[in-house]
N, C-alpha and C positions, 0 to 999 in steps of 0.2 A: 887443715885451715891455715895454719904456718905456710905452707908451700902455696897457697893460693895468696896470703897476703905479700909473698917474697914474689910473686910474679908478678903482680900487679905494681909493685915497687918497682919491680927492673922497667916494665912496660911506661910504668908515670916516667922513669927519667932518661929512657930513648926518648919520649915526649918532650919531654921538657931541651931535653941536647938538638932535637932539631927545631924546637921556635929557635932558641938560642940561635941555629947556625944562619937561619930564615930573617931571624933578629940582626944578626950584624951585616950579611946581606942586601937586608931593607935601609938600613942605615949609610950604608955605601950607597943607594941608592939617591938615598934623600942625600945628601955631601952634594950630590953635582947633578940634582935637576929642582931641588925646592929654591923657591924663586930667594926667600930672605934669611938671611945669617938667624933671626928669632926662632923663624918656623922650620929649620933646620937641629937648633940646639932644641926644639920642644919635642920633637920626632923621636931623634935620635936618645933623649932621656926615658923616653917612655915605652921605645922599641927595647933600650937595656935591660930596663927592672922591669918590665910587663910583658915579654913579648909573646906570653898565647893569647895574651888580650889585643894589645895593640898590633902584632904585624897583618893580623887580616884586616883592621879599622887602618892601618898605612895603605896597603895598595886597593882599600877603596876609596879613600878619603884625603891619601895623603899628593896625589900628582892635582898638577897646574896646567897640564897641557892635555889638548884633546888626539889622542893620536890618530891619525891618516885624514883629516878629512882635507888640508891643505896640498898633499899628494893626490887623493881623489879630485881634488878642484882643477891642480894639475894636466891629471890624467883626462878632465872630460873637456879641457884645453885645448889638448892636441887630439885627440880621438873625433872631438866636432866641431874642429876650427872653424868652418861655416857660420856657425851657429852663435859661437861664440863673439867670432866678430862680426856679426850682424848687431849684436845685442853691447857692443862695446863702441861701434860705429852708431848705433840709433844713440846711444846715451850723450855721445862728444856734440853729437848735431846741438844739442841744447845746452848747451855749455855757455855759464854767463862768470866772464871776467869778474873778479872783485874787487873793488873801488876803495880807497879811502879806509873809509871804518869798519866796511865789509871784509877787506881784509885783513884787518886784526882783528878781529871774533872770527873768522872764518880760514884763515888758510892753513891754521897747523891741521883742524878738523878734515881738510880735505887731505893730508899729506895721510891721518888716521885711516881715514876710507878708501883711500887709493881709487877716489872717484871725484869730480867737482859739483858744484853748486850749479843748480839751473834755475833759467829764466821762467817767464809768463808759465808761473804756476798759482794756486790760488785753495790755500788752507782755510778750513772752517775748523773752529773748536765745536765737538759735540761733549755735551756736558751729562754725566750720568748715563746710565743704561737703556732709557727709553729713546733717547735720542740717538744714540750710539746704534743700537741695531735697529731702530726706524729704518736709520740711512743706509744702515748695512744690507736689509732687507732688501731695501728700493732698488738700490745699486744691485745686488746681485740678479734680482728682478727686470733689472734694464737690459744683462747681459746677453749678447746674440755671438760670441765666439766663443769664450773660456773663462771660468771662474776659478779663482787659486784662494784657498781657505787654509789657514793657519792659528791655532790654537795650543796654549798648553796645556789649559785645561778642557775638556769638553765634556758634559753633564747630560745625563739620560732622563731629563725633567722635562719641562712645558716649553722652555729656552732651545731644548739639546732638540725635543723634538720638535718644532716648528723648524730650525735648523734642517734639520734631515728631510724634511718632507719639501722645502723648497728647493734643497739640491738636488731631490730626485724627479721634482719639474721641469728644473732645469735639462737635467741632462734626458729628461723622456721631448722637451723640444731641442734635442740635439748638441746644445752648448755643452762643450767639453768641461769636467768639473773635477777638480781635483783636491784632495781633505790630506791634509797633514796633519799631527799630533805628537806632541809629547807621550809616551810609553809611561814616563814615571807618572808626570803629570795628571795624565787622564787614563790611569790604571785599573778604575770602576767602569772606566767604558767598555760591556761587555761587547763581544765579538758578534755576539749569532744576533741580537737583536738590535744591534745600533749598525755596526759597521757591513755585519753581511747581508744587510737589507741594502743598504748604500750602494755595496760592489753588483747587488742582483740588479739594483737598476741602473746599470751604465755610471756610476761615480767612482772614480778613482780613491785607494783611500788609504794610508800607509800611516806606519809610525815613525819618529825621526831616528830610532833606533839608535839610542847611544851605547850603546851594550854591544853592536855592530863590530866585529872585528875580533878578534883573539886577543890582542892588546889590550882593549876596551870590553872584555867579558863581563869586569865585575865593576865598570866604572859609574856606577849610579848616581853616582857624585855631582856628576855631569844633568844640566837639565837645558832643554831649547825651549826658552821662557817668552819666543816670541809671539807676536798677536796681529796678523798679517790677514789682510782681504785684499785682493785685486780683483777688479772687473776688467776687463779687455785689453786692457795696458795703458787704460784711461783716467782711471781714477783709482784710489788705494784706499785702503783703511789700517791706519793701526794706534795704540793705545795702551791702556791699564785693562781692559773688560777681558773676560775669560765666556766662555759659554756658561752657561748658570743661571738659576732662576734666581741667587744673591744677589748676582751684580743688577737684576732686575731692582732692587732695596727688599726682595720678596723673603730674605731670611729671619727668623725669629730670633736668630741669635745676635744677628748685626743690625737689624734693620734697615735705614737709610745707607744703599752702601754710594757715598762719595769716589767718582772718577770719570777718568777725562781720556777722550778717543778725541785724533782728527781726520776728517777725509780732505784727502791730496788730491786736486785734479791739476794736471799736467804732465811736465817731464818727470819730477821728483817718483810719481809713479812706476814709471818704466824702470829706476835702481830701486824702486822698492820691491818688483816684482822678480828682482835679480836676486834678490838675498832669497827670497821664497824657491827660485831656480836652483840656485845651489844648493838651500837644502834638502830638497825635493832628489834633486841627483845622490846625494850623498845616501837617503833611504832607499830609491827606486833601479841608482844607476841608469834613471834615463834622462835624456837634455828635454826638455820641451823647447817645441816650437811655439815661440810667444809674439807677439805683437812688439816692433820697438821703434813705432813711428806713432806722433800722437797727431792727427787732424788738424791742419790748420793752425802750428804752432810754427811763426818763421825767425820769428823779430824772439832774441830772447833776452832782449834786456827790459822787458816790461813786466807788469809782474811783480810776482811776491819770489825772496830768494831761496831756496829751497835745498837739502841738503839729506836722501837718507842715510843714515850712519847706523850700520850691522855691524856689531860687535861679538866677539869669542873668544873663546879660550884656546886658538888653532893660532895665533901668529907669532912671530917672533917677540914682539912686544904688547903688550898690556892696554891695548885701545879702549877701554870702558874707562881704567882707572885714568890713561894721560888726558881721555877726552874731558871727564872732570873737573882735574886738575886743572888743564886749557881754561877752561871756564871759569872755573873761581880764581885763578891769577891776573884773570883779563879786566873781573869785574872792577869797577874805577865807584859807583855809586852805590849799585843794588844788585845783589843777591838771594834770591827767592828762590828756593826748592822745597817740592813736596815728597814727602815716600811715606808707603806702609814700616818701611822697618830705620832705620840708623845705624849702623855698624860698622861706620867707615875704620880703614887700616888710617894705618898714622900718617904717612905723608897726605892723604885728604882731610883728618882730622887738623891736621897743622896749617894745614893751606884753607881754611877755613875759618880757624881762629887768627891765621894773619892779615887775612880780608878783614875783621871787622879790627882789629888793631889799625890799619891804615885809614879805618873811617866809611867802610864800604856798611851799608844795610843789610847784613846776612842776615835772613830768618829762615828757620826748616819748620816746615808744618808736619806734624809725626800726629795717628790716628791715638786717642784717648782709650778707645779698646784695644787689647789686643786680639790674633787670630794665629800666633803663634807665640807661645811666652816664653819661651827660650830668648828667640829675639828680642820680643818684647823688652822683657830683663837688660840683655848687655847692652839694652841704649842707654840705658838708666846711669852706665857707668861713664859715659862722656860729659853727663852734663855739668858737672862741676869746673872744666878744663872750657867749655865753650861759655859758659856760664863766665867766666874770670875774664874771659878773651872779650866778650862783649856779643856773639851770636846769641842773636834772641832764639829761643824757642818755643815751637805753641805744640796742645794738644788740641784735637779736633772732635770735637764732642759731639755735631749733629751728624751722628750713624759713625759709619766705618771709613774713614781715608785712606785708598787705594792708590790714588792718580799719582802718576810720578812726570814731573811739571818742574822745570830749572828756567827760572826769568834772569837774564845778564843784562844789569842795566835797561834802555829801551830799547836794544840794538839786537838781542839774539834768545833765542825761546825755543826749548826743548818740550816734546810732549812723545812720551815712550812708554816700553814695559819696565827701564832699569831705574832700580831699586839703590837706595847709596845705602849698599849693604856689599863686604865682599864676596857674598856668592853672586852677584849682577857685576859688580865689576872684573871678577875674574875667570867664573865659575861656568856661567849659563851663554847661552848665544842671547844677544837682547839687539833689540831695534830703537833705533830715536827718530825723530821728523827735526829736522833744524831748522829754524825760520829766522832768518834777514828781515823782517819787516815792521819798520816803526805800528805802521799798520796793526799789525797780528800782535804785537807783542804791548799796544792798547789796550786789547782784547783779553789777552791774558791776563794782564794788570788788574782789567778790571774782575776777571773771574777771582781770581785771588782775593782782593779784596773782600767779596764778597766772601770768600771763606774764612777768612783769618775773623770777619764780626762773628764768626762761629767756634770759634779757640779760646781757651786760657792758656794766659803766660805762664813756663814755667823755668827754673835758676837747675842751681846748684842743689837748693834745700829740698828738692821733690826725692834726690838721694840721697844726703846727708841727716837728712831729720827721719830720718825713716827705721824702723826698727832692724835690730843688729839682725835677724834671719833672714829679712829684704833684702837688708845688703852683702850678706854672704851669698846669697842667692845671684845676686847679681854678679858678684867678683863670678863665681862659677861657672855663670853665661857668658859671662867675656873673655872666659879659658875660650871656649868655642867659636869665636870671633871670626877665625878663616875659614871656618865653613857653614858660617851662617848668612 
């Protein structure tokens, strides 16, 4: 018994000598690729005294950057120059200078996308899920060359399969049709009954595979949170909706679910169907051959101004967080964002409370229920600091608030999948539509409006008066804060 308990003893502390050695390792690791001096010293404390706990939570959890897929972007560069500058030649043809005001809301954003703003384009807001895949439906319905479908979530319900049953119309009348997915995302999406009926009928159908790579084996961390429709290279869809009979308002848990998709027709399309391109390549390794002329568009200074903006965690720099930023330093009157969650890092928390210190209108509409309470929780811990600074904040009580929706004064209007949370700003690939138009950004105004007579205000006291288990709760979620 002695000699069995004596070997299990040597065995615990060979164990325990190489976390250790895995432990300091991981910590040289984090020194010279964790983006901030904070989430460096939190790493490295917890890889010391913890490390059979936290070194395998480090290298899933603990890297900022997505490895290969900017070398892959590279690689499908030069392998089909053709292709590539067909699709970088169709987008400059519609290239609309910016003027005046347009370009102060607009030019650092174009320097972000490494693409410009185009002309005679023309955004609809669709409001909620019924109107959302109405148009989604019709549009892909209309298709007579190739449909590009993009989801992170995708649901084997009434939604998922009306879904599947019109892409495999599609492609039984010929139009090329191609289904992208999130892996983590849409994890319940069985194989033999959803996707291997799709590929028996002529539909293309892949996952965006972040797991892709030996680098990237165990990087789950990572999500492609985008929500991407193109028709022919004509018109685009993207938004807050996911496939699901919820976002229908059909769940019993959330009911009303609140959000906001718009369809693009014009040029703004054709770079929206470029971010779907490359990530398509990145799972498939193959380029498609897309459409990148749009009919009868010559003149592009007419028009609404239009701007897609794809973001990730592959560049050198931080385009989710500095596109924010951009935006809330520019605002001069009003700042209006919506999201399901709040978790911004400090420099967007500070740049936010010093928007409404100079006198700007910031308000952030945040959902009354939650759908994740981790999150949930570490919003709870800002609002004393915006509370003080002067941003008002509301909850959103009729249903579930999903849509994530940035008004900048009248001048500039975001309608995406990103979340002011830092897994969207740094974490996931996400999409924005950016609109130039006093026009559209009316329209917003007035959607807004009409949400906010569905909110209460809430301060400081919604976390302060709350009992002491609430708010230990909450300091707890906001340990979590970089990767929520």
């Amino acid at each position: 018994m002695w000699e069995d308990l004596k070997d299990w003893a040597e065995l615990g502390a060979i164990l325990f000598l190489v976390a250790e050695i895995l432990a300091v390792v991981s910590i040289a690791h984090a020194v010279m690729s964790v983006r901030t001096s904070q989430g460096t010293w939190a790493w490295a404390m917890a890889l010391l005294f913890f490390p059979p706990l936290t070194v395998p939570l480090y290298w899933v959890f603990g890297r900022r950057n997505f490895h290969g897929y900017k070398q892959t972007m590279k690689e499908a560069a030069e392998g089909h120059a053709d292709l590539v500058e067909a699709a970088q030649l169709g987008l400059e043809n519609y290239r609309k200078p910016l003027v005046s005001e347009e370009y102060e809301y607009g030019s650092v954003v174009e320097k972000l996308s490494r693409h410009r703003f185009t002309g005679r384009n023309h955004v609809e807001l669709l409001v909620d899920g019924e109107a959302t895949f109405d148009a989604i439906f019709a549009g892909i319905e209309s298709a007579t060359d190739y449909v590009l479908v993009q989801f992170f979530i995708i649901k084997e319900d009434k939604l998922g399969e009306k879904l599947k049953q019109l892409l495999l119309k599609k492609a039984k009348e010929g139009v090329r049709v191609y289904l992208l997915y999130d892996e983590i995302g849409s994890h319940k999406l069985k194989r033999r009954t959803y996707q291997d009926v799709l590929r028996a009928g002529g539909v293309k159908v892949t996952a965006f595979q972040t797991t892709q790579g030996k680098s990237n084996r165990f990087q789950v961390n990572f999500r492609n949170h985008r929500k991407i429709v193109v028709v022919d290279g004509r018109e685009a869809y993207v938004g807050g909706h996911n496939v699901g009979d919820e976002y229908l308002g059909e769940s019993e848990r959330f009911g009303r679910w609140r959000d906001t998709h718009v369809k693009v027709v014009g040029p703004a399309a054709l770079s929206t169907q470029g971010a779907f391109m490359a990530d398509w390549y990145w799972a498939e390794r193959e380029l498609l051959e897309l459409n990148w002329e749009i009919e009868g568009v010559s003149d592009s200074t007419q028009g609404m101004t239009v701007l897609s903006l794809p973001t990730g965690p592959v560049g050198d720099i931080e385009s989710g967080t500095l596109f924010f930023l951009n935006a809330i330093n520019r605002a001069r009157h009003r700042l209006w964002i919506t999201s399901p969650y709040f978790v911004p890092d400090e420099p967007v928390s500070y740049a936010l409370q010093l928007a409404a210190l100079r006198g700007v209108d910031v308000r952030i509409m945040l959902p009354e229920k939650p759908d994740h309470k981790t999150v949930y929780l570490a919003g709870f811990s800002y609002l004393r600091d915006m509370d003080a600074a002067g941003v008002k904040m509301y909850r959103y009580h009729d249903g579930f608030l999903h849509q994530k929706v940035m008004l900048v004064d009248d001048q500039l209007a975001s309608v995406g999948t990103v979340n002011l949370d830092n897994r969207s700003l740094r974490l996931n690939f996400e999409i924005s539509i950016l609109v130039i138009d006093k026009g559209f950004c009316r329209d917003l105004e007035k959607m807004l409006e009409e949400d906010f007579r569905h909110c209460r205000r809430i301060d400081g006291r919604d976390y302060s008066e709350k009992k002491l288990p609430f708010r230990v709760a909450v300091r707890i979620a906001r340990l979590f804060a970089p990767v929520l």
